[in-house]
Residue, then its C-alpha position, 0 to 999 in steps of 0.5 A: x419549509x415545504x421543500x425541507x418536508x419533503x427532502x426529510x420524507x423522501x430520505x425516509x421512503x428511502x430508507x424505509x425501502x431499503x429496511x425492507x430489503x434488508x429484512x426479506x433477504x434475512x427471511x432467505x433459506x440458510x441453504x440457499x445460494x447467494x448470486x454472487x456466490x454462483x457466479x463466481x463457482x462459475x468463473x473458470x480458473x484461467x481468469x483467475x490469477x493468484x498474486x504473492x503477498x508478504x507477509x505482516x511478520x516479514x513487512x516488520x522484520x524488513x522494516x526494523x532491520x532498515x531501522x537498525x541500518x539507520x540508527x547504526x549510522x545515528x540517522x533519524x529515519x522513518x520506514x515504511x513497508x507497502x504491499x504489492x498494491x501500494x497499501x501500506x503494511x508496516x511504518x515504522x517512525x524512528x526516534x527523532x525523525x522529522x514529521x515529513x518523514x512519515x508520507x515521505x517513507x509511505x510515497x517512496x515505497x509506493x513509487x517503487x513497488x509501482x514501477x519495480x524499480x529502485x526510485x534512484x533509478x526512477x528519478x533518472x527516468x523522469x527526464x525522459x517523462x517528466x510528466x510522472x511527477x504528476x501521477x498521485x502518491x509517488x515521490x521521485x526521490x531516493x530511498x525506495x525499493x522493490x521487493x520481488x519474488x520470482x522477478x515480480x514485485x511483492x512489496x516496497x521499501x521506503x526510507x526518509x529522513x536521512x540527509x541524503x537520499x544516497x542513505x535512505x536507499x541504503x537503508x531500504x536495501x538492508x531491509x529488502x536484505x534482510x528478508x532474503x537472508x531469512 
């Protein structure tokens, strides 16, 4: 019971600690200048680089037109759209399509924006590398695909849920289409 007494008041010495910093970092000038603030003013501008991003509206236009794709050739699929840091943007789950299809669709686009490629091409390389299977968050399987600005990977399309993976990147490839027609 001693030892629980004492975890119990050293959590609120702690805690008691940081309530104080808290407060004297409140009482600061409004005008005054944080740290951080300054470093970064004085971070040159060539160590910076500024990256393109896609857009909410545009992940969900490319993500429904992959849907569309798939529902005119009456496949149940799910679409997932992912930023150029593998986040996802936009899933889109379509009408009966099967619950792996969900992490499936997120993994494919993450693996593609990853490595640029389409993962069609990608499951080729594994035989050269098996080992990258073994890398978390990505799917080896059909149906990914990058999209690109200037050659460089902005986001990523994954499809699953059709029976081939032949179909989910065909799906895919009309949603990265349709931002281009756009």
């Amino acid at each position: 019971m001693k030892r629980a007494l004492t975890v119990t008041a050293a959590v609120v010495a702690l805690a008691a600690g940081t309530m104080g910093i808290v407060a004297a970092q409140a009482d600061a000038p409004a005008d005054a200048v944080s740290p951080a603030a300054s470093q970064r003013d004085a971070v040159d501008d060539r160590h910076l680089r500024e990256s393109d991003r896609l857009t909410v509206d545009a992940a969900t236009r490319a993500a429904q037109a992959a849907l569309d794709a798939a529902e005119e050739a009456d496949q149940r699929v799910t679409v997932a759209v992912v930023d150029r840091d593998g986040n996802t943007v936009v899933t889109l789950r379509g009408d009966g399509a099967g619950p792996q299809s969900y992490e499936s669709a997120e993994r494919k686009a993450y693996t593609a924006v990853s490595w640029n490629a389409p993962t069609s091409e990608l499951v080729e390389r594994l035989e050269g590398a098996p080992t990258l299977r073994d890398i978390p968050g990505t799917l080896f399987l059909p149906g990914g695909v990058p999209v690109t600005a200037d050659g460089s990977p902005v986001a990523g399309i994954g499809v699953a849920g059709a029976p081939s993976g032949s179909l989910d990147e065909e799906f895919a490839r009309a949603g990265a289409a349709a931002l281009a027609l756009s």
